[in-house]
C-alpha positions as CSV (number, residue, x, y, z in Angstrom):
1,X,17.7,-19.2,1.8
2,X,15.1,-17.0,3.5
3,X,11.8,-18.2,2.6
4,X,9.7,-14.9,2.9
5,X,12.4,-13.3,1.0
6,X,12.1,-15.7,-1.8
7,X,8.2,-15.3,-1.5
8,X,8.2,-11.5,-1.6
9,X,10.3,-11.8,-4.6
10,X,8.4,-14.5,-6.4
11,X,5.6,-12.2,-6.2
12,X,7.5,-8.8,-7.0
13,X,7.9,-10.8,-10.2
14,X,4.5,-11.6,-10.6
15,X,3.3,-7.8,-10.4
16,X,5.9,-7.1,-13.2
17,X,4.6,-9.1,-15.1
18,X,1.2,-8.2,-14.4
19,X,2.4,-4.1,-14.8
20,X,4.2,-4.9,-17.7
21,X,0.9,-6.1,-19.6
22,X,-1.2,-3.2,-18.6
23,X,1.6,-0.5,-19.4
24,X,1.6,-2.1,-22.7
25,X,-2.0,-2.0,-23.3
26,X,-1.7,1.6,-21.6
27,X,1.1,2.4,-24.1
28,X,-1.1,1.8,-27.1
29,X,-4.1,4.0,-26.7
30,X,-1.7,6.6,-24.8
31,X,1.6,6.1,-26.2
32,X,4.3,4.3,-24.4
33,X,6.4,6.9,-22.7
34,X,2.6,8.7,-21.8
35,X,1.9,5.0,-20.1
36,X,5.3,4.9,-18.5
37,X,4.8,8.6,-17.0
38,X,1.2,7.4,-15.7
39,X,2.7,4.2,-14.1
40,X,5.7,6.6,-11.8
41,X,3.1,9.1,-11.2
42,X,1.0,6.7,-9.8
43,X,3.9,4.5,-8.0
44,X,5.0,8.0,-7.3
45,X,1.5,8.7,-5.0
46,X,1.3,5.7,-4.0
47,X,5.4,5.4,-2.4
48,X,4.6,8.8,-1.0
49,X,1.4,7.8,1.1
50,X,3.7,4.5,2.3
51,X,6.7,7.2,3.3
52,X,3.9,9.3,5.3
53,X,2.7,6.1,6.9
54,X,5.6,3.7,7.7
55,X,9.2,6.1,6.5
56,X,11.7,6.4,8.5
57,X,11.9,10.1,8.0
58,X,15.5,9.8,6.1
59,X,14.4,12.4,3.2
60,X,16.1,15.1,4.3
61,X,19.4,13.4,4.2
62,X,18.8,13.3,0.6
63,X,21.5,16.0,0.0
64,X,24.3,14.0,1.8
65,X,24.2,10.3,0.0
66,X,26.5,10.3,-3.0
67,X,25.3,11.3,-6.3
68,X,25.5,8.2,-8.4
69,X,23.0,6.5,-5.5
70,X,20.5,9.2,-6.9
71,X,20.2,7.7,-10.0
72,X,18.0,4.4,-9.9
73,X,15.2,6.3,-11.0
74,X,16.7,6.9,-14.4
75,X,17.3,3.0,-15.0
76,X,13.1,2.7,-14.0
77,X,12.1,5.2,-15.7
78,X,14.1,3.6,-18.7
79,X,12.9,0.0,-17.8
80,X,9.4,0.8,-17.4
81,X,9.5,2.7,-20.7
82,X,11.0,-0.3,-22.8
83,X,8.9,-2.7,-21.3
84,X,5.7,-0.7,-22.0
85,X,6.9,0.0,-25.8
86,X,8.3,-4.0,-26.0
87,X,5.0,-5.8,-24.7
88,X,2.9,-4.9,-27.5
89,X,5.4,-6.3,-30.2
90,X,6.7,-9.3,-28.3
91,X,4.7,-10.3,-25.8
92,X,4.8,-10.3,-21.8
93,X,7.2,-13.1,-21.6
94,X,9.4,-13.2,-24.2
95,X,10.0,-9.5,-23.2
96,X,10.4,-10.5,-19.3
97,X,12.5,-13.3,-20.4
98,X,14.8,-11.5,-22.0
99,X,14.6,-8.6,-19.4
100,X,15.2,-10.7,-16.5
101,X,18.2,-12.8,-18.5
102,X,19.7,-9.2,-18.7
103,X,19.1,-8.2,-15.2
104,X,20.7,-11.3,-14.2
105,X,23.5,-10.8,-16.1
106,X,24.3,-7.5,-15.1
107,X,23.2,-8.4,-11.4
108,X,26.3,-11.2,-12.0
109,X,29.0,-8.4,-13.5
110,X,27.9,-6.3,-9.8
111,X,28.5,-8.6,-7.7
112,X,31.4,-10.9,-9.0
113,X,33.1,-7.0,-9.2
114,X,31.4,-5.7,-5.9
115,X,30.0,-2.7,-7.5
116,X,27.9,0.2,-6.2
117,X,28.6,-1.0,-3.3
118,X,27.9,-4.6,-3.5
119,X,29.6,-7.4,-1.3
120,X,32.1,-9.1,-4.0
121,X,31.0,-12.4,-4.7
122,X,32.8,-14.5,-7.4
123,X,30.9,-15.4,-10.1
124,X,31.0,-19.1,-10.5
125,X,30.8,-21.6,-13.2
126,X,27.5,-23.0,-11.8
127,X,26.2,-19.6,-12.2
128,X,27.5,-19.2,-15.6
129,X,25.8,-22.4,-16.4
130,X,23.0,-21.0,-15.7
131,X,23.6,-17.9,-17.8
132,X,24.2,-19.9,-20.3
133,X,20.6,-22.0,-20.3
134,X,19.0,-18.5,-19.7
135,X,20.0,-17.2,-23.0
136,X,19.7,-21.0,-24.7
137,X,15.7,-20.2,-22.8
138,X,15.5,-17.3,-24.7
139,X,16.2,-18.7,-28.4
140,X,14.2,-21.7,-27.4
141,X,11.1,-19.5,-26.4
142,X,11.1,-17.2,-29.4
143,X,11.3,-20.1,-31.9
């Protein structure tokens, strides 16, 4: 395992979390999809400063990937939105928990198929296990 890569994630995590709250608070004087508009916007500025400074100049090519890569900014859009409506009623982490469980999930179905491009990877019952005490986590957590 890659250390820094592990890092960088751990603390990807951490701003979610830390996003997450503030959207939610955002959400409710604004109203949730107004919060999760002012969040892109924002990430928007801020990813377009990083292009100018550090891209590799591969917008143009924009036209030429396939279609279906176009559309992870639907699923964040979505994400972000559910998240800022979901933190005011439940919490940060009950609402990560039961985000991340799903991403994990899904992340699983992906690459035990190999798809959108994924390397196929089997899913195993070690991971399963783990699955399985995820969603035992959740019920735990919210009782």
């Amino acid at each position: 395992m890659n250390y820094l890569f592990s890092l960088l994630a751990l603390l990807a995590g951490a701003g979610v979390a830390i996003q997450s709250q503030i959207n939610g608070e955002l959400g409710k004087r604004v109203g949730p999809l107004e919060a999760s508009l002012i969040s892109f916007t924002i990430g928007t500025i801020t990813l377009f400063v990083l292009v100018l400074l550090f891209g590799k100049g591969g917008i143009p090519w924009i036209a030429s990937v396939p279609k279906w890569q176009l559309v992870g900014g639907l699923f964040g859009a979505f994400f972000v939105a559910v998240i800022t409506l979901c933190v005011p009623k439940i919490g940060v982490s009950l609402t990560l928990l039961i985000a991340i469980t799903g991403q994990i999930i899904i992340g699983a179905i992906i690459n035990h198929y190999g798809l959108f491009g994924a390397a196929a990877m089997p899913i195993s019952m070690q991971k399963l296990a783990a699955i399985g005490l995820m969603l035992t986590a959740i019920a735990v957590y919210n009782h």
